[in-house]
ZAGU-781698 format. One record per residue: x, y, z of N, C-alpha, C in turn. Coordinates in steps of 0.02 Angstrom, whole numbers, plus 50000, padded with zeros to 5 digits. Example, Ala and Ser with C-alpha at 12.3 -4.5 7.8 and 13.67 -1.06 7.14 Angstrom:
REM residues 2
506604971650390506154977550390506604983550390;506424988850354506844994750357506455000250394;
//
This chain:
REM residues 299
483395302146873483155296946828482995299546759;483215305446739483225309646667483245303846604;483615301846624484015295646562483365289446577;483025287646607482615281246616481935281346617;481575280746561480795280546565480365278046607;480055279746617479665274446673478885275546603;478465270646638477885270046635477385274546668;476815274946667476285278446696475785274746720;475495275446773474735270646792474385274946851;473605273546842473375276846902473345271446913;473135273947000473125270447030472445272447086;472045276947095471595278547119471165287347076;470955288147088470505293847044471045298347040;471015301446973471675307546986472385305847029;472485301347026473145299647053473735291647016;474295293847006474805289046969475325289347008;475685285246948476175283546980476775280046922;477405283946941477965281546880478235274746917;478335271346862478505262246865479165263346829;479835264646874480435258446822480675256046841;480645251346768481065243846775481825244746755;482045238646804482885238346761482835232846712;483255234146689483315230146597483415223046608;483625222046660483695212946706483115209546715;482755201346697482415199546710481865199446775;481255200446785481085198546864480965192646886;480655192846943480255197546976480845201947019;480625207647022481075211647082480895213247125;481425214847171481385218247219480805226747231;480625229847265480255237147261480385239947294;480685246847278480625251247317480265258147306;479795257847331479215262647331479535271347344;479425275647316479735281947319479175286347327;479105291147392478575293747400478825303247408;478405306847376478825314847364478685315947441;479215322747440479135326247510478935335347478;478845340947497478745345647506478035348947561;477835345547628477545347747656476885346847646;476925340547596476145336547617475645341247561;476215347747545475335352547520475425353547443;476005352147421476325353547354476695347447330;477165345747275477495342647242477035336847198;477485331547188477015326047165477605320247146;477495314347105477795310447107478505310547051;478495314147028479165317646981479535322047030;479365324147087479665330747121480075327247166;480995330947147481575329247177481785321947196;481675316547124481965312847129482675312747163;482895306847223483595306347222483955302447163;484185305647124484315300547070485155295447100;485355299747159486135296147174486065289747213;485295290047255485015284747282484605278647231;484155282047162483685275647134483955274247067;484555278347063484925273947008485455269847038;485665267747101486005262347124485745259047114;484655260747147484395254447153484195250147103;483905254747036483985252846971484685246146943;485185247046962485655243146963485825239246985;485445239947046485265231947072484695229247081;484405227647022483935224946998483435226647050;483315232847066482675234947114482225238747046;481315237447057481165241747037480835246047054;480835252447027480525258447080479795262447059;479325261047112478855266147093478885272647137;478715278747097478605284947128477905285147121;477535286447182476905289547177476555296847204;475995297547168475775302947209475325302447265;475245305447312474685306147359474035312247344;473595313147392473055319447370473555323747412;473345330447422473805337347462473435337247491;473905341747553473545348047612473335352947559;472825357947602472375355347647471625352547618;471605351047567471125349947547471025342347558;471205340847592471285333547601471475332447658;471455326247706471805325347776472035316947777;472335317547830472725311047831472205305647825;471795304847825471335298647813471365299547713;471255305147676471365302447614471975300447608;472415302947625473115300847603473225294347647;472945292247711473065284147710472595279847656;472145284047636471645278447595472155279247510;472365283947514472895283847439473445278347441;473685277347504474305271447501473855263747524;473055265247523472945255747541472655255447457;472635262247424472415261347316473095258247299;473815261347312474335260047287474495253547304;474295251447374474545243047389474035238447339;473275239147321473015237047281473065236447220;473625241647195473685243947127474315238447123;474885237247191475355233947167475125226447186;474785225047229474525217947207474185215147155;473675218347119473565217647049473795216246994;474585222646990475105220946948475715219546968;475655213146989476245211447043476775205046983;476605201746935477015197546890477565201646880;477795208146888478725209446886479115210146966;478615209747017478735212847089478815205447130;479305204147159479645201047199479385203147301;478605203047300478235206447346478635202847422;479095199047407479535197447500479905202147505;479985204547463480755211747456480245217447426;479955221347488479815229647454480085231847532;480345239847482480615243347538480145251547522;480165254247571479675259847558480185267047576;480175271347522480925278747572480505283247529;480855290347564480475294547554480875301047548;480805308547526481205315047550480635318447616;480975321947652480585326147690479985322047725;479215326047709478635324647716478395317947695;478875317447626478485308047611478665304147649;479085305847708479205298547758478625298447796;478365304747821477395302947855477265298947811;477005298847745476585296047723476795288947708;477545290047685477965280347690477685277147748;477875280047803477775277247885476935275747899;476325279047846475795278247864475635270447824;476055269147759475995264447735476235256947756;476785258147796477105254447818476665249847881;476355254947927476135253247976475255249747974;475075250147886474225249747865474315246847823;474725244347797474815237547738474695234547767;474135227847755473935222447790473955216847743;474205218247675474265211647617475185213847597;475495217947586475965217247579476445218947629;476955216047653477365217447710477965221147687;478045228447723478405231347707478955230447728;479725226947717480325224447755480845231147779;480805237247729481365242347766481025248547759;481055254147811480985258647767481535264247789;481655270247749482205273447736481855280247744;482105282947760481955291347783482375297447778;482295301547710483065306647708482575312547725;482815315947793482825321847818481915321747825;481675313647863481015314147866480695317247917;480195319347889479495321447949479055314947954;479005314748037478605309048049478115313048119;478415314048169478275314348230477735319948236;477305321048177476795325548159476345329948220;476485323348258475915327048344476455329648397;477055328848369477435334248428477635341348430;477885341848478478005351848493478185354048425;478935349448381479065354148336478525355948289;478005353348281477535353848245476735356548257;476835356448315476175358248358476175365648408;476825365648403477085372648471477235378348436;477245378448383477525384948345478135386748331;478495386948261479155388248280479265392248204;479955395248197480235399048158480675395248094;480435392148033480715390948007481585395147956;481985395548000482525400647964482735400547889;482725406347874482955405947790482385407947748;481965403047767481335402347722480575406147734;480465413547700480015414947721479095411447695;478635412447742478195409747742477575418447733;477055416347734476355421047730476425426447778;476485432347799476405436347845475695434847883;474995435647842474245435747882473895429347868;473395428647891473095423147873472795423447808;472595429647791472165430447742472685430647667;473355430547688473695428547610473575422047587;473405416047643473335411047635472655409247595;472135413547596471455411847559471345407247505;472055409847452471865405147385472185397247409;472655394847468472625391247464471965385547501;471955386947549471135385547589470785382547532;470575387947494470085384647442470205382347378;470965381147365471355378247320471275381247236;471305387847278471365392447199471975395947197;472425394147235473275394247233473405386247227;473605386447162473835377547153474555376247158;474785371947165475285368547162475745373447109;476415377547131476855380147051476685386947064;475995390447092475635397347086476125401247141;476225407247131476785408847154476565413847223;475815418247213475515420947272476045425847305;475805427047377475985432547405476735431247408;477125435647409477755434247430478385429347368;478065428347324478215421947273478405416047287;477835413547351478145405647389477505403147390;477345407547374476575403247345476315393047402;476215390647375475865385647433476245381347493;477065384147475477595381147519477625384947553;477475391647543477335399647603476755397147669;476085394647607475665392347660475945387947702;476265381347705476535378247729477005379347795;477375385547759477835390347825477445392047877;476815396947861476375399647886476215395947954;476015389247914475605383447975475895383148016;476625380048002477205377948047477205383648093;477335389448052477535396448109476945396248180;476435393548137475695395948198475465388548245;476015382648244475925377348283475265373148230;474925375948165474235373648152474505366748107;475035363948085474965358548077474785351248078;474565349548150474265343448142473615343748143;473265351648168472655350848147472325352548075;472965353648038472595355647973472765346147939;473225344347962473435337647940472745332847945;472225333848016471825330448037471195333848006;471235341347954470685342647932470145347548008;470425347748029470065351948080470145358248075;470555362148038470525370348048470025374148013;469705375948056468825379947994468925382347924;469485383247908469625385347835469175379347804;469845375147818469485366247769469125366247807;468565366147848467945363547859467395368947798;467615376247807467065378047757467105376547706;467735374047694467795372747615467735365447596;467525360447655467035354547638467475349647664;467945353447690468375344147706468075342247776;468165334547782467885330847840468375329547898;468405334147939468925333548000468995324648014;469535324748039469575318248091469685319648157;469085316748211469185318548251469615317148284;469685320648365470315318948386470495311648411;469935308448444469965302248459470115295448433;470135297248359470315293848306470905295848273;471305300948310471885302048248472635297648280;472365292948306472815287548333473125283048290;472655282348251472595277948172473115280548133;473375289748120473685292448052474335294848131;474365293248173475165294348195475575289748191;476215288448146476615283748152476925281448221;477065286948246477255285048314476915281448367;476265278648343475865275048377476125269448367;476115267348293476165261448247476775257548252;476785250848225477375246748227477615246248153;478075248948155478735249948107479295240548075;479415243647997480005237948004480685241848012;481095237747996481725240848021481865247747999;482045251148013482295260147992482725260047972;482985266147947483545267847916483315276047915;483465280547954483585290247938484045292747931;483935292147878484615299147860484505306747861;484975310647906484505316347923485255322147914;485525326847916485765332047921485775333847981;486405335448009486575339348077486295346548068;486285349548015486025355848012485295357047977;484905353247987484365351647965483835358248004;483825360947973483285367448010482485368047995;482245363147941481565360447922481245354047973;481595348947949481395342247996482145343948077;481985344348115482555343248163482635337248169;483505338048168483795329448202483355325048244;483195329348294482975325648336482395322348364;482185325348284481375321948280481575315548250;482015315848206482325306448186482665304248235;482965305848289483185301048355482525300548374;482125304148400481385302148432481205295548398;480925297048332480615289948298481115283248295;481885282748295482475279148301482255276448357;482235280348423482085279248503481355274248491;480865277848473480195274448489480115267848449;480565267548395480635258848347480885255548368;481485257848427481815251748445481615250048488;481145252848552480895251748607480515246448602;480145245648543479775241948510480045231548497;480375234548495481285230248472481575227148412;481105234348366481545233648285482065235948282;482395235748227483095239048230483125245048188;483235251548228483205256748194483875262248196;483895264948163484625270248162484495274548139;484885280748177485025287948114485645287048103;485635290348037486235292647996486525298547993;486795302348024486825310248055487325311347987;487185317047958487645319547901487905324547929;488595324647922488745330647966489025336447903;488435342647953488515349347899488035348647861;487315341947827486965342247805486315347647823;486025349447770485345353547792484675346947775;484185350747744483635349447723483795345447647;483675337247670483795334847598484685336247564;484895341147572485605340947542486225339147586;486825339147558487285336747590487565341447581;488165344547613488615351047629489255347147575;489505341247570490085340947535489975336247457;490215334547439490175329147401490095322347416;490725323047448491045316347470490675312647507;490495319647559489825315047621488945313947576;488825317847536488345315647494488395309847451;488995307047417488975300147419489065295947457;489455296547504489455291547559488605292347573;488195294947599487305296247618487185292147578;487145293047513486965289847480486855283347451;487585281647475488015272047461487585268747533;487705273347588487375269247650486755267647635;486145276247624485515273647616485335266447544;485765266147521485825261847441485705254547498;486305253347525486515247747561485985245847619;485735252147647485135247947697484565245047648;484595247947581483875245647573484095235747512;484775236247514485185231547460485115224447496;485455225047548485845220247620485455218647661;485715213547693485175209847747485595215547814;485235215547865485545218347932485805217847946;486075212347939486775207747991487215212647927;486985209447866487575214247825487775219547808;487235225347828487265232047836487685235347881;487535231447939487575230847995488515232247988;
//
């Protein structure tokens, strides 16, 4: 979106959000754009798809990117209370927004937080949402059991992790290893500690003031509890961050439900990218079209 200004607005304390419009009269359509990098880093400028929101730009969709608060200084209860500021923020300024048509998509990690919105909007109804190479299934093995992210190294000890804990490794800071808070991130994954740092329970963030959620309540921040609108995942066969088959899982658990949900298997895709061209626009034209078309016409 280099070429297209957006606007600026907060939308809750320390937090915004880019607004653009297409040059076509409204009210429009929305599609909400939420960052991914692991919940602990990025923000709402980080890795636009521009091959995906300049279609949507063109068809008279308009798009907000927002930010959320990070891991770990934060747990899934702020970041659901960040997407019920943003639903407030877009009912407020709703005279360009066409609120029967919002669709909610995401990279990576922002599909948790799309999927938390989706399922806790109680004034605006979310009609699609879209998922490239998402993390959702936050309380299962791949996320809870420990595993080896390949390629990408992460923290060796716990104690490289210190500055992030108490958030004196920020966002960009490059730290042990020069992976700085996406290292921490590795780290977690490597040691199964992700959904309890997600829920604010690992003593780091407790000394450093955050308010666990307990376990009995973290029923509320699993999508997989929740009722979904129709899906759309687009995921990479070679996906070695989010596995495939954590987007068949959530595909499986939406339709059981008896929405209509699908993956989009890219074949030869990894994390977010596509292996060819050709199949990166085709990804692209499809995810364009689920969020364009009615079902029957997607379909």
């Amino acid at each position: 979106l280099s070429t297209t200004t957006p606007t600026t607005h907060a939308f809750a304390p320390a937090l915004h959000l880019s607004l653009y419009l297409p040059s076509t009269p409204g009210p429009h359509p929305i599609l909400i754009f939420l960052h991914g990098s692991g919940l602990c880093t990025g923000s709402r400028t980080s890795f636009l798809p521009d091959a995906l929101l300049l279609r949507l730009l063109s068809s008279n969709h308009a798009i907000i990117s927002a930010d959320h608060r990070l891991l770990p200084q934060t747990t899934a209860r702020e970041i659901h209370g960040d997407m019920l500021g943003l639903q407030a923020w877009i009912l407020n300024n709703n005279k360009d927004f066409d609120l029967g048509k919002v669709s909610v998509a995401e990279l990576s990690s922002g599909f948790y937080v799309a999927a938390l919105a989706a399922m806790s909007w109680g004034n605006i109804k979310v009609g699609k949402l879209l998922g490239v190479s998402g993390m959702v299934d936050v309380a299962g093995l791949d996320w809870t059991g420990g595993r080896e992210i390949p390629t990408i190294s992460g923290m060796e000890i716990e104690e490289e992790c210190e500055g992030v804990w108490g958030d004196r490794m920020r966002d960009g800071d490059e730290g042990v290893e020069g992976v700085g808070r996406w290292g921490w991130f590795i780290w977690v994954v490597r040691e199964g500690l992700f959904l309890e740092v997600l829920m604010g329970r690992h003593p780091k963030q407790i000394e450093n003031g955050v308010k666990p959620i307990p376990k009995e309540e973290q029923d509320i921040y699993l999508p997989m509890k929740g009722e979904m609108p129709e899906t759309l995942l687009t995921h990479g066969d070679m996906d070695q961050v989010v596995l495939l088959e954590e987007a068949k899982r959530f595909a499986e658990v939406v339709g059981e439900r008896g929405t209509w949900a699908k993956v989009w298997r890219v074949p030869g895709g990894g994390h977010g990218v596509f292996s060819e061209e050709e199949e990166e626009e085709r990804a692209w034209g499809v995810a364009a079209g689920f969020v364009t078309r009615s079902e029957k016409e997607f379909r």
